[in-house]
C-alpha positions in Angstrom: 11.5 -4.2 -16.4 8.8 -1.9 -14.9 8.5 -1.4 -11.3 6.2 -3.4 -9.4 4.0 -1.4 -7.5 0.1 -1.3 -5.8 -2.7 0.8 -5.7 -5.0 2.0 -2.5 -7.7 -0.5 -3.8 -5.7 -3.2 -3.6 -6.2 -5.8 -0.6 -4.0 -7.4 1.6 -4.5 -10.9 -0.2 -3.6 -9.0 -3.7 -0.6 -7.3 -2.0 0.5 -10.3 -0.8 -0.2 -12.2 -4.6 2.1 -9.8 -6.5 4.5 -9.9 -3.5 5.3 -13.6 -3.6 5.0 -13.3 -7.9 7.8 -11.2 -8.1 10.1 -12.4 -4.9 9.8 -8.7 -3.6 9.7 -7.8 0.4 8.6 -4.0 0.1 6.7 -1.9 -2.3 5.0 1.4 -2.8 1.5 2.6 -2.6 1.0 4.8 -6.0 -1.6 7.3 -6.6 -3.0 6.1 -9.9 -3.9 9.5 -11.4 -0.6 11.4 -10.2 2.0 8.5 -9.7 2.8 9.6 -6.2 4.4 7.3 -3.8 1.5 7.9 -1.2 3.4 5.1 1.2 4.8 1.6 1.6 4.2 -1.8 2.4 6.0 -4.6 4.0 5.2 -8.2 3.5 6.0 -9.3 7.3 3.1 -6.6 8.1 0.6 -7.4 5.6 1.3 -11.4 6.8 0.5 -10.2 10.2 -2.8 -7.9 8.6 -4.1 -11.1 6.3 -5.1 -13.2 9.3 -7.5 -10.8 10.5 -8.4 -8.6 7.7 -7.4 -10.4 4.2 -9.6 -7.7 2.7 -8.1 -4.7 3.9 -7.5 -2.4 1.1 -3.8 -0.2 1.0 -5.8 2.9 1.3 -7.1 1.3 5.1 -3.6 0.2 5.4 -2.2 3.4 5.0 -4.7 5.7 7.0 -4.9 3.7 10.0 -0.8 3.9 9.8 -0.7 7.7 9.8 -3.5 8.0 12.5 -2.1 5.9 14.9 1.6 7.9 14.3 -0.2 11.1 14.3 -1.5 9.8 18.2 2.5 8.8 19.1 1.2 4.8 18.9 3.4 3.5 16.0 6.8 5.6 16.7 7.8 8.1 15.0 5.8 9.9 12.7 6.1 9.4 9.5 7.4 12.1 7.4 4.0 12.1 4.6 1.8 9.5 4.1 -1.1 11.1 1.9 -4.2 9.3 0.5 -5.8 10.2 -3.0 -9.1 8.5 -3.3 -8.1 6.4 -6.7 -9.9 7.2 -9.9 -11.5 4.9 -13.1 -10.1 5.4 -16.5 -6.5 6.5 -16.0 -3.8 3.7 -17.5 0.1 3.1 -16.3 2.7 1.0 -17.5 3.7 -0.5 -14.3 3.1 -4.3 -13.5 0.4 -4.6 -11.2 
C-alpha cells in the first residue's frame, strides 16, 4: 500500500477527509517536488484548527508552528520544520 500523506495546499477539512478515510491519527506534510517530510500533523490539532479556520492550508499550519517555537510559545523548538512553496505539474504515487 502507499503511504498516505498531504501536501502544504491542502486544508484542514481535506486533512481531516483523508484522515478519517484511512483510520490514521498522524501524517506528514510532503514537499511535492522533492518528497521532503517538511512536518506533521495530528488529527486532535487539526479538530481543534477546523472550528475556527476549516480552510487553513498545511503550509499555514506549519509556519505558524515553527514561528510560534522559534518565540519559546509552543515548547521546544522543533528540530526542522521547512516550507517549499508547492509546484504544478510534478506527479507521485502516494494516496492523497
Amino acid at each position: 500500500m502507499p503511504d498516505i500523506i498531504l501536501y502544504p495546499r491542502d486544508t484542514v477539512i481535506r486533512a481531516l477527509e483523508v484522515m478519517h478515510r484511512y483510520g490514521v491519527h498522524l501524517l506528514p506534510v510532503v514537499d511535492e517536488r522533492h518528497g521532503e517530510v517538511l512536518g506533521h500533523v495530528s488529527e486532535e490539532e487539526l479538530h481543534r484548527i477546523w472550528s475556527t479556520l476549516p480552510l487553513a492550508r498545511m503550509s499555514e499550519i506549519l509556519t505558524a508552528r515553527a514561528a510560534l517555537a522559534s518565540e519559546g510559545i509552543a515548547g521546544e523548538r522543533p528540530s526542522r520544520i521547512v516550507f517549499v512553496p508547492g509546484g504544478q505539474g510534478s506527479r507521485s504515487s502516494w494516496l492523497h
